[in-house]
ZATI-108483 format. One record per residue: residue number from 1; x negated, y, z of N, C-alpha, C in turn; residue in one letter. Coordinates in Angstrom, 3 decimals. Last residue first. Layout:
N
NODE  num       n.u       n.v       n.w      ca.u      ca.v      ca.w       c.u       c.v       c.w  residuo
NODE  NUM         X         Y         Z         X         Y         Z         X         Y         Z        A
...
***
This chain:
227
NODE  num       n.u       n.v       n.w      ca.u      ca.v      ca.w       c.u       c.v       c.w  residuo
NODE  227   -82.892   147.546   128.580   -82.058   146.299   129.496   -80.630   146.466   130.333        X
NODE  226   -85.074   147.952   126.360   -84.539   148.021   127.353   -83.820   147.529   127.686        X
NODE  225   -89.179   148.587   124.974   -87.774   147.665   125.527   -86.734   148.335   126.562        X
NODE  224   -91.223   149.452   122.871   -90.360   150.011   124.142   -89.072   148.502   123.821        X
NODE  223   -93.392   147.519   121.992   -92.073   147.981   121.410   -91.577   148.423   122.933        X
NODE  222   -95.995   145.469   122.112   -95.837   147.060   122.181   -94.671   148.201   122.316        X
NODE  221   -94.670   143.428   122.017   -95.108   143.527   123.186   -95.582   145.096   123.348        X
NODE  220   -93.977   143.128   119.263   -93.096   143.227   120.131   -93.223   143.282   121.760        X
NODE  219   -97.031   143.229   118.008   -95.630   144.008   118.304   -94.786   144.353   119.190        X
NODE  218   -97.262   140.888   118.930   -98.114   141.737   119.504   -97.609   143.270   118.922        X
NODE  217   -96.370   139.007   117.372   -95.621   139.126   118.697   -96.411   140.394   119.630        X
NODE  216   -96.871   139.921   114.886   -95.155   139.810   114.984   -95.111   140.261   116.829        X
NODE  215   -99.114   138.177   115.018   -99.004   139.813   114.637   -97.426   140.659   115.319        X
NODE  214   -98.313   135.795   115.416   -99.011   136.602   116.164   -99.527   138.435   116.275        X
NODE  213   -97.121   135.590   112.675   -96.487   135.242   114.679   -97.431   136.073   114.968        X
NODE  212   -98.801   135.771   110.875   -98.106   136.109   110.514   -97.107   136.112   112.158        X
NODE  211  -100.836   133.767   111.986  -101.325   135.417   111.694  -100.010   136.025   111.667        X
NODE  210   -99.835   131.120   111.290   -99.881   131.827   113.125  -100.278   132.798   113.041        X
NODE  209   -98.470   131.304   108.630   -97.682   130.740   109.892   -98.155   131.839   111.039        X
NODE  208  -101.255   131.142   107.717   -99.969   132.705   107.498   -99.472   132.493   108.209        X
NODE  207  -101.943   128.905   108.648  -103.110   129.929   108.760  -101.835   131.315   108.953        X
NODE  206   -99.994   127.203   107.560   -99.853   127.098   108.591  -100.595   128.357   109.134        X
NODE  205  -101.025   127.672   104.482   -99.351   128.127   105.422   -99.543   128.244   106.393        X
NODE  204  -103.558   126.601   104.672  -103.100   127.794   104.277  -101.551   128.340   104.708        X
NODE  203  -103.112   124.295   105.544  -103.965   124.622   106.198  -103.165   126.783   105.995        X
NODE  202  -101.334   122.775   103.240  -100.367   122.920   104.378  -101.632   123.744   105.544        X
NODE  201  -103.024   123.726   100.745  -101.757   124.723   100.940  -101.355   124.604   102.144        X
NODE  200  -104.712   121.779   101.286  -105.403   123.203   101.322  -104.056   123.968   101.511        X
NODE  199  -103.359   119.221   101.425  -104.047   119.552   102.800  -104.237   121.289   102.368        X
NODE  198  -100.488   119.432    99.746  -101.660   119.117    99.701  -102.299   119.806   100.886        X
NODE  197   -97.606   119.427    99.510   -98.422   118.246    99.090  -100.099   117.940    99.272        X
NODE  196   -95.715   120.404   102.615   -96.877   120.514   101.569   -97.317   119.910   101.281        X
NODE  195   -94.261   120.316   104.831   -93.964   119.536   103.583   -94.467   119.887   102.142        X
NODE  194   -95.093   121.936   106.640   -95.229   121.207   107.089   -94.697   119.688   105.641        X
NODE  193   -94.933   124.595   105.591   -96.371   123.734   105.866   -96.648   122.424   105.946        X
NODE  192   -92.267   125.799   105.933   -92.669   124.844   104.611   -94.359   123.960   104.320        X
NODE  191   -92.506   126.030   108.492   -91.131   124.844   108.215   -92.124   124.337   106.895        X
NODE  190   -94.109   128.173   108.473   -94.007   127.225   109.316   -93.653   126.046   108.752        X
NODE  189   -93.018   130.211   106.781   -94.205   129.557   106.468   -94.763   128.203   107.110        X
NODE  188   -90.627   130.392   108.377   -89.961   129.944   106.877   -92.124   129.589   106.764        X
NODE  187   -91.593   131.481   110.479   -90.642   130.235   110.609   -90.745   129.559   109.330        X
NODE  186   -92.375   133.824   109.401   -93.438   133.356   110.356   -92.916   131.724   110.468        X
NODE  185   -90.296   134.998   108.773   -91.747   134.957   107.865   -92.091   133.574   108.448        X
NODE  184   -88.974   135.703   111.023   -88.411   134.792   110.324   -89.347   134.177   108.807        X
NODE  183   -90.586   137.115   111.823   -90.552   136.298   112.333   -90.192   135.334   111.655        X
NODE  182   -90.145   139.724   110.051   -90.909   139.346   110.280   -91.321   137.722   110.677        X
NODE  181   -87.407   139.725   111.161   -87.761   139.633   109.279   -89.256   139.003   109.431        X
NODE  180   -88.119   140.952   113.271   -87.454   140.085   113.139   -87.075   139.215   112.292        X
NODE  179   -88.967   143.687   113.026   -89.969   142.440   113.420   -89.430   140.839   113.588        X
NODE  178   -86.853   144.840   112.021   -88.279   145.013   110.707   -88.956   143.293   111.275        X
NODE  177   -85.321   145.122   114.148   -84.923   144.513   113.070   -86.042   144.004   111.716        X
NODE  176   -87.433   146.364   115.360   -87.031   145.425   115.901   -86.281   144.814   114.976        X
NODE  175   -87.235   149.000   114.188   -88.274   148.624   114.213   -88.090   146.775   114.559        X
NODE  174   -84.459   150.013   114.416   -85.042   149.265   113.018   -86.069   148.476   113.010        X
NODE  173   -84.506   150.014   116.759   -83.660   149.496   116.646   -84.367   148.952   115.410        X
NODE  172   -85.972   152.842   116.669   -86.384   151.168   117.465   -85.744   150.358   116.793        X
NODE  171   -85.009   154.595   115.201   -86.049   154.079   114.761   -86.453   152.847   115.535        X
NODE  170   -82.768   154.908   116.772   -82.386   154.642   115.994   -83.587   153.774   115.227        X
NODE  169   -83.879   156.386   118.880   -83.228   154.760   119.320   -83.402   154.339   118.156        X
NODE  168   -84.284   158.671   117.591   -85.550   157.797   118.055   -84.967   156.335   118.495        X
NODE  167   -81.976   159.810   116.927   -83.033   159.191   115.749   -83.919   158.633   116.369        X
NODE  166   -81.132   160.009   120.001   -80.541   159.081   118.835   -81.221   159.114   117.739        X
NODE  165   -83.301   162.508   120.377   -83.323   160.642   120.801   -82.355   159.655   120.211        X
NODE  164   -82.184   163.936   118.547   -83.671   163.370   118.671   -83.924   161.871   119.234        X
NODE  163   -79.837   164.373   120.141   -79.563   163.680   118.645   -81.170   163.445   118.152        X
NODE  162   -80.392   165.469   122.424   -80.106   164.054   122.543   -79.633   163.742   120.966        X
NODE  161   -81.841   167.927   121.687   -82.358   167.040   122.195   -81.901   165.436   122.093        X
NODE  160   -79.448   169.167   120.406   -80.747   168.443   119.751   -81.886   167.754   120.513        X
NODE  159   -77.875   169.428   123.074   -77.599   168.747   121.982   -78.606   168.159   121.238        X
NODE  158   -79.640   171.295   124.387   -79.138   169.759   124.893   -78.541   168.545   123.692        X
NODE  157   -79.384   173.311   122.703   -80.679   172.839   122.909   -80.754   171.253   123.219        X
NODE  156   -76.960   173.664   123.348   -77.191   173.939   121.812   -78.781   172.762   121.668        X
NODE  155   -76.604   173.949   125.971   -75.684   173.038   125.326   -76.396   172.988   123.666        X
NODE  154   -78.373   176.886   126.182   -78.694   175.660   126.589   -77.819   173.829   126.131        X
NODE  153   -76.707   178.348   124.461   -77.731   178.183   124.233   -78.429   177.182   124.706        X
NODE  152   -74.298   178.556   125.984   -74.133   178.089   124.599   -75.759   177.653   123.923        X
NODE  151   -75.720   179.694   128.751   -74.943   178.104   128.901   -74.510   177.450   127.701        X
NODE  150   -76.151   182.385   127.374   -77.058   181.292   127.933   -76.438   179.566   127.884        X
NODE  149   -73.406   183.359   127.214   -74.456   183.209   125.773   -75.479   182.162   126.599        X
NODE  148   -72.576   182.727   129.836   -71.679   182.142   128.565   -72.889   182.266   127.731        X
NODE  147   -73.653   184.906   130.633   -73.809   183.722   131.197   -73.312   182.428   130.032        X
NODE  146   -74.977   187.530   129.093   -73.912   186.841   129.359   -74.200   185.903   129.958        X
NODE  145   -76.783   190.895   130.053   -76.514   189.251   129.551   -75.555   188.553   130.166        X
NODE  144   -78.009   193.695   129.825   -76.795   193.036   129.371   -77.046   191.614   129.082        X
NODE  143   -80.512   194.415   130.184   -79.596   194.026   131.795   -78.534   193.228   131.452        X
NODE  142   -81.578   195.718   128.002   -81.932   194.214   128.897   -81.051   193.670   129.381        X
NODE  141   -79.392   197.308   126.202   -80.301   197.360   127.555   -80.593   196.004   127.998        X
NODE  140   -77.002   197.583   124.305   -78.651   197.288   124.098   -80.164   197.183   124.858        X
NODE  139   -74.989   197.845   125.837   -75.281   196.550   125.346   -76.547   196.433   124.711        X
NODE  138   -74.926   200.582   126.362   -75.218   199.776   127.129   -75.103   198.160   127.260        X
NODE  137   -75.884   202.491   123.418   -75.121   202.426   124.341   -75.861   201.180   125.211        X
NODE  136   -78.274   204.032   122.211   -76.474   204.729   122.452   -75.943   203.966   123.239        X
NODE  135   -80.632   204.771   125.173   -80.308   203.694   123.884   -78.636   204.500   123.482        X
NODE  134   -82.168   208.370   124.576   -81.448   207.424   125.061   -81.368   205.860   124.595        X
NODE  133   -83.076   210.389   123.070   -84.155   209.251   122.808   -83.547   207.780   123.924        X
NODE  132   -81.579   212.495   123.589   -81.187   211.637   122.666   -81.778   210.671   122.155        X
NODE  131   -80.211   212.639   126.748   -81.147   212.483   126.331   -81.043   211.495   124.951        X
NODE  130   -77.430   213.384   127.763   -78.366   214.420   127.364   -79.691   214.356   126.652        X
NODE  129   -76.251   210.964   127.922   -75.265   211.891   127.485   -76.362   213.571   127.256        X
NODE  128   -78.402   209.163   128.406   -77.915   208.964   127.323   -77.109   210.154   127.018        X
NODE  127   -79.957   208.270   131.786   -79.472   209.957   130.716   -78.782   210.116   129.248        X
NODE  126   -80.712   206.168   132.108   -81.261   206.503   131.071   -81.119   207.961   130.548        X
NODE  125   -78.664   205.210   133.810   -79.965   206.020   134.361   -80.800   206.499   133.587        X
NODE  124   -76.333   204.380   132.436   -76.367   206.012   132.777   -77.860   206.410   132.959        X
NODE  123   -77.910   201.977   132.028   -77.656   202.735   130.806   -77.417   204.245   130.854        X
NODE  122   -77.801   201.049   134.320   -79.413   200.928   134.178   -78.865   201.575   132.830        X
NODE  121   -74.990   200.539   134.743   -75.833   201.134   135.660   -77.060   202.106   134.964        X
NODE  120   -74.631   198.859   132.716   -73.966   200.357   132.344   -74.909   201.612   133.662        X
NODE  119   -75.582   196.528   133.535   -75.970   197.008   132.335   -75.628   198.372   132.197        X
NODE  118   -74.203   195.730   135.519   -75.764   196.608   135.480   -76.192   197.403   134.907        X
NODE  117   -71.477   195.327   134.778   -71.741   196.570   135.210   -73.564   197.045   135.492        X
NODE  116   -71.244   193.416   133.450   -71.579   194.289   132.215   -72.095   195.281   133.014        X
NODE  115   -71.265   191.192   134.971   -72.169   190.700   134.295   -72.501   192.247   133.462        X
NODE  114   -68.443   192.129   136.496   -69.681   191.904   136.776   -71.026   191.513   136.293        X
NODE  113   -66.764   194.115   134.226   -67.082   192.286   134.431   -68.175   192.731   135.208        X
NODE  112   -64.872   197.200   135.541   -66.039   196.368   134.470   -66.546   194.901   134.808        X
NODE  111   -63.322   197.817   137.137   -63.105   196.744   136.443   -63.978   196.742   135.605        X
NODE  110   -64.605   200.151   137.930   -64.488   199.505   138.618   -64.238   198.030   138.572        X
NODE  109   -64.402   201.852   135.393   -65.335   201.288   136.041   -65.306   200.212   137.122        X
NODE  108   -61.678   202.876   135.544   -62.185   201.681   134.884   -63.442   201.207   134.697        X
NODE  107   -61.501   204.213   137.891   -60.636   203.151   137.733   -61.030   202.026   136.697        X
NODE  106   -63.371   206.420   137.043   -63.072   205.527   137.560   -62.532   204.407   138.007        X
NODE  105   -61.370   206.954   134.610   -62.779   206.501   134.251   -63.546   206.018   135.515        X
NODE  104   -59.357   208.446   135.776   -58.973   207.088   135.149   -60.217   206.452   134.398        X
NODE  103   -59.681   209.277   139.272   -60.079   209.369   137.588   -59.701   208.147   136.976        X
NODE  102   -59.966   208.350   141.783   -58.849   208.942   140.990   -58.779   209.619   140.240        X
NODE  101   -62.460   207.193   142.045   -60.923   206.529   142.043   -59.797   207.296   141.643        X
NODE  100   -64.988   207.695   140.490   -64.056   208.840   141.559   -62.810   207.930   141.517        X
NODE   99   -68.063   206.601   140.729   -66.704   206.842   140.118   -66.205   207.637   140.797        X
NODE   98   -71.258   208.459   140.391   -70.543   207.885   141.498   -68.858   207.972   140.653        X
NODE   97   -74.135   207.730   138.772   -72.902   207.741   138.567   -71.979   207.356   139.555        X
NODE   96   -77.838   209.227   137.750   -76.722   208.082   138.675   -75.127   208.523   138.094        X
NODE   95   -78.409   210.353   135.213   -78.923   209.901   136.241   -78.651   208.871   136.849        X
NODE   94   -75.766   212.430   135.753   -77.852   213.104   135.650   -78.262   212.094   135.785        X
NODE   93   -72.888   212.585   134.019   -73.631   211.904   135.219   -75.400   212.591   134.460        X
NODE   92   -70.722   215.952   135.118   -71.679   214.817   133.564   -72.176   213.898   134.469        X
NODE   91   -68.199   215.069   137.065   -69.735   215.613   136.561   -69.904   215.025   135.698        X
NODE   90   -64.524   215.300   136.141   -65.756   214.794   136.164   -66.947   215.456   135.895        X
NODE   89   -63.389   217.723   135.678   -62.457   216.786   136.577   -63.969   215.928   136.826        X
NODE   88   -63.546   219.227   133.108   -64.137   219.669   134.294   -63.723   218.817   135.339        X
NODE   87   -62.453   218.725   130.690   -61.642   219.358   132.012   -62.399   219.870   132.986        X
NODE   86   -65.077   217.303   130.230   -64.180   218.306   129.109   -63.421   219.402   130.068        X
NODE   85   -65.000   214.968   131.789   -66.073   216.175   131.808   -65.536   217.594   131.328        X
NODE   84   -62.808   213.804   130.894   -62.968   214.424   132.305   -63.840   215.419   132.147        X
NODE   83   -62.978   213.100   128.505   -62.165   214.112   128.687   -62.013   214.235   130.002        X
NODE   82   -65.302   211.335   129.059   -65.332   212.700   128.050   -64.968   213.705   128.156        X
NODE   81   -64.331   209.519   130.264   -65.003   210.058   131.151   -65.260   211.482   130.712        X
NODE   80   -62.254   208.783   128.313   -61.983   209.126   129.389   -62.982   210.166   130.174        X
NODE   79   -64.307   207.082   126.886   -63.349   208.538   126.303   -62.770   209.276   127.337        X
NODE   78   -65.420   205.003   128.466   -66.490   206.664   128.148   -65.445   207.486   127.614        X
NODE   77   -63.616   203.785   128.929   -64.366   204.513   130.006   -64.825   205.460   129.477        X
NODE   76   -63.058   202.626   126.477   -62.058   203.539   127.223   -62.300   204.038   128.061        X
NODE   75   -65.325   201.447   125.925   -65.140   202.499   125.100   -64.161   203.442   125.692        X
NODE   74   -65.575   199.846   128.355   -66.770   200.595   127.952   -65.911   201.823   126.808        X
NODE   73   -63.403   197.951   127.346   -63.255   198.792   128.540   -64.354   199.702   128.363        X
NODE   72   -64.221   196.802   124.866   -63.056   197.661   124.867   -63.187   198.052   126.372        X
NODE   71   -66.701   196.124   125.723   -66.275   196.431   124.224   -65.420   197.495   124.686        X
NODE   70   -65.980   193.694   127.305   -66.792   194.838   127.259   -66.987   196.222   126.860        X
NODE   69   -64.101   192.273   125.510   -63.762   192.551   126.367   -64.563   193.752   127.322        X
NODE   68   -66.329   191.173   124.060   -64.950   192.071   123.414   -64.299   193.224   124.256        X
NODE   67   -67.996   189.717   125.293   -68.846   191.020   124.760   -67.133   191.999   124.206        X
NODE   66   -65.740   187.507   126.494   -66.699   188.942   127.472   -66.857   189.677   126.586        X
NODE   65   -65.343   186.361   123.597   -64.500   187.131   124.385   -64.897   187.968   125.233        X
NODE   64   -67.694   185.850   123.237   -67.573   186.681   122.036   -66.265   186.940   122.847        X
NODE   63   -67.855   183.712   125.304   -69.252   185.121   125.366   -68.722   185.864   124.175        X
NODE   62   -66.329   181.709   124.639   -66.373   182.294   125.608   -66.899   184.026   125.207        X
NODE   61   -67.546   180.918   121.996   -66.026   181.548   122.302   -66.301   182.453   123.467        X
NODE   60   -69.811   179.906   123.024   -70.405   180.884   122.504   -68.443   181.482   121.857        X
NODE   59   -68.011   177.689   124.813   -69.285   179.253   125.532   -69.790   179.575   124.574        X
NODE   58   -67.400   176.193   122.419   -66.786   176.807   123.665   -67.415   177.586   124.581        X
NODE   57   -69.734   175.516   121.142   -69.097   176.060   120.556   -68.297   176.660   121.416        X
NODE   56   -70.826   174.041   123.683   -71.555   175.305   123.090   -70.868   175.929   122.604        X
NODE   55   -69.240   171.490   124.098   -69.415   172.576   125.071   -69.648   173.475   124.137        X
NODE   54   -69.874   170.185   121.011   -68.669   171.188   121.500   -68.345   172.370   122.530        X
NODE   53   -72.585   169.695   121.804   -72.227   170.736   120.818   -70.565   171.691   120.884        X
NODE   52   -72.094   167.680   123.916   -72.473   169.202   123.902   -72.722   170.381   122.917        X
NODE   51   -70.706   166.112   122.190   -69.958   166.364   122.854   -70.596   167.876   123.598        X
NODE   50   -72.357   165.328   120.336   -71.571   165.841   119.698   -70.597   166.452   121.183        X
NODE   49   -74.717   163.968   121.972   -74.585   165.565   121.270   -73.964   166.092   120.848        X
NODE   48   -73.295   162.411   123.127   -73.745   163.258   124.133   -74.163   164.536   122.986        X
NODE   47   -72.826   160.537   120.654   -71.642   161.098   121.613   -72.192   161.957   122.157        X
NODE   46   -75.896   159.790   120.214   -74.725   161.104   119.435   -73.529   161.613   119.924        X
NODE   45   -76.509   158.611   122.593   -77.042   159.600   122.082   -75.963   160.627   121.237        X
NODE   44   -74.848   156.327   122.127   -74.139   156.952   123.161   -75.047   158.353   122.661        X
NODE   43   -76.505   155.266   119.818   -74.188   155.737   119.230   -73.973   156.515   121.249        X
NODE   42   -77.969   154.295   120.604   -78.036   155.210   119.678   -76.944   156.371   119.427        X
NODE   41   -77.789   152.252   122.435   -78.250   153.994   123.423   -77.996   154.838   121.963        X
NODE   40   -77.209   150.464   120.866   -75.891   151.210   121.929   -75.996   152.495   122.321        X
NODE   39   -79.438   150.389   119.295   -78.433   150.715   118.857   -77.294   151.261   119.307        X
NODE   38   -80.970   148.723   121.536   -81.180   150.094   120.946   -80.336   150.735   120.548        X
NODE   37   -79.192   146.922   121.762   -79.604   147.263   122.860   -79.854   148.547   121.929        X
NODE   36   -79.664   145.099   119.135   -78.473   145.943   119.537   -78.186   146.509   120.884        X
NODE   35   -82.913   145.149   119.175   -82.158   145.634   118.149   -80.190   146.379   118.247        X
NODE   34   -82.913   142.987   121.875   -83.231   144.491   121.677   -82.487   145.710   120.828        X
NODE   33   -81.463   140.850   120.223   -81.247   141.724   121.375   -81.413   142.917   121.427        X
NODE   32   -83.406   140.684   117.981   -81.925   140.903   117.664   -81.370   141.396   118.614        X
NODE   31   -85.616   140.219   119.707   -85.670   141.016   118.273   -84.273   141.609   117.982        X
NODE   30   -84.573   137.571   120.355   -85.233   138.627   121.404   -85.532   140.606   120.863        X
NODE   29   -84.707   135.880   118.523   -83.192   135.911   119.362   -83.716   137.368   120.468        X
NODE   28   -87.344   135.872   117.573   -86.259   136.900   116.399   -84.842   137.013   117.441        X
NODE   27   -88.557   134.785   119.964   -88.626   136.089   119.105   -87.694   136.586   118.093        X
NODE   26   -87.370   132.423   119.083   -87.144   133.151   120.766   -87.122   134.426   120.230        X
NODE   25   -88.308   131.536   116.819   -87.044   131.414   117.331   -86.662   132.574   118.381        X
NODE   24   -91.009   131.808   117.451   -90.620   132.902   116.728   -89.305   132.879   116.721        X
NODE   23   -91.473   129.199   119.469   -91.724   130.960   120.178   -90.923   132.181   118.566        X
NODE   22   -90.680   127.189   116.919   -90.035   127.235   118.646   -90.093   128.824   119.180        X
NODE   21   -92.615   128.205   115.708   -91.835   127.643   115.236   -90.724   127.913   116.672        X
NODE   20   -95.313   127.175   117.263   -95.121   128.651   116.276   -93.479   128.885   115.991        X
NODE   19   -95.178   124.732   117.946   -94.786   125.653   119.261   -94.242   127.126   118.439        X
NODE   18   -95.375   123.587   115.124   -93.824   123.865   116.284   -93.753   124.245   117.169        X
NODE   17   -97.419   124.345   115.161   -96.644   124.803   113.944   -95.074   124.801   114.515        X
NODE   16   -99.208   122.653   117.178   -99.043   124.254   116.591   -98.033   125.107   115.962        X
NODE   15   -98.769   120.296   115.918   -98.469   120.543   117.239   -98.042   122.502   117.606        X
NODE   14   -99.851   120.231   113.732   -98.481   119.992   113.762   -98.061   120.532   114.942        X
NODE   13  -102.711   120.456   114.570  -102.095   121.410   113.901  -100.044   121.805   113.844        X
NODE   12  -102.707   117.579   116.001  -103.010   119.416   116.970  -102.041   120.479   115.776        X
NODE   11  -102.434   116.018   114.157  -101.627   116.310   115.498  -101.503   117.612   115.775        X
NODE   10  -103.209   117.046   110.828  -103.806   116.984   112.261  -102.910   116.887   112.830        X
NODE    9  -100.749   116.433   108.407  -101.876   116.877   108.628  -102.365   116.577   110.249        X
NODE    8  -100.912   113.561   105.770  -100.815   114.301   107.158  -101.372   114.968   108.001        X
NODE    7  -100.214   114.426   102.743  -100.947   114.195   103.117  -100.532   114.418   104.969        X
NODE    6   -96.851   112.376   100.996   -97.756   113.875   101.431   -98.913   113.554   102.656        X
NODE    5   -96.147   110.575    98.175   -96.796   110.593    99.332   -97.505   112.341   100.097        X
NODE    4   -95.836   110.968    95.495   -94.835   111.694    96.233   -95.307   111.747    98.255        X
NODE    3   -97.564   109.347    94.476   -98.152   110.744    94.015   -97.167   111.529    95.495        X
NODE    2   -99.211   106.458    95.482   -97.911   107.283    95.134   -98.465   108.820    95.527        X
NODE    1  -101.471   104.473    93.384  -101.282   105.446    94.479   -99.995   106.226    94.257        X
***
């Protein structure tokens, strides 16, 4: 008897082993797709965050120029308004605050940013120049908000959002690379079944063969896909 002789196995089984064989082909060419499909949305993900990170950094510039700019007219208003009162040229305000255009604390009221003047509104109404349970000043009032601090805050948010989803492409991508290894399991148990010396090993390969696919493909039927 020749020893080198290998046993043959079933039609059907053979038959099996190359459809197995044939579909995990597809699958790993389908695996690898995906895989650099994912990968594109990955690298556009980080562009979109790195690029709204920049926005942000540029509106939270922005908003440290307004609050400056605040800053310094607010302080030259109130010295002014000081040395009006002082003179007697200006009422204290009770309350409310009517400018006088031809005060130079009017005048610079008038140029206050639209975003600061509520704030200074809803800060006289407080009484601050008599009441010392006042706030001191009118950046600590609600009313004061930037548009710029918001729009840095939202770009900030936007950002980690889309660098979330670039770690989440990112995890497909692998995942699909993982199932593709996989497959290639699934081929390499295949191929070598089929030149096994003995019926129990080529039953046993072939067994890993279609557990080893079928697992693979019920995966990849779970796997977000895109296109």
């Amino acid at each position: 008897m020749n020893d080198d002789v290998r046993p043959e196995m079933p039609r059907w089984v053979d038959l099996a082993l190359t459809i197995i064989m044939a579909l995990a082909a597809v699958g790993t060419a389908w695996a690898g797709f995906q895989s650099a499909k994912w990968s594109g949305l990955q690298a556009i993900a980080f562009a979109e965050a790195g690029a709204a990170r920049t926005e942000s950094a540029k509106a939270s510039t922005d908003a440290g120029q307004d609050r400056l700019a605040d800053t310094v007219t607010f302080t030259s208003w109130l010295e002014a308004l000081q040395q009006e009162i002082v003179a007697g040229t200006s009422p204290r305000p009770q309350g409310d605050y009517t400018p006088n255009d031809e005060e130079l604390s009017g005048f610079l009221y008038e140029r206050f940013r639209p975003e600061f003047k509520p704030a200074v509104d809803a800060w006289i109404a407080t009484q601050p120049l008599i009441d010392p349970d006042a706030p001191a000043t009118p950046f600590e009032m609600p009313e004061y908000t930037l548009e710029s601090d918001a729009r840095a805050a939202s770009l900030v948010e936007e950002a980690e959002a889309s660098t979330q989803e670039a770690h989440d492409d990112n995890q497909r991508s692998d995942n699909y690379v993982f199932m593709a290894v996989i497959l290639a399991l699934a081929l390499f148990f295949a191929g070598v079944a089929g030149r096994s010396r003995t019926l129990r090993s080529q039953y046993l390969l072939s067994i890993a063969a279609t557990v080893t696919f079928v697992g693979a493909a019920i995966v990849l039927l779970v796997l977000p896909k895109t296109f």
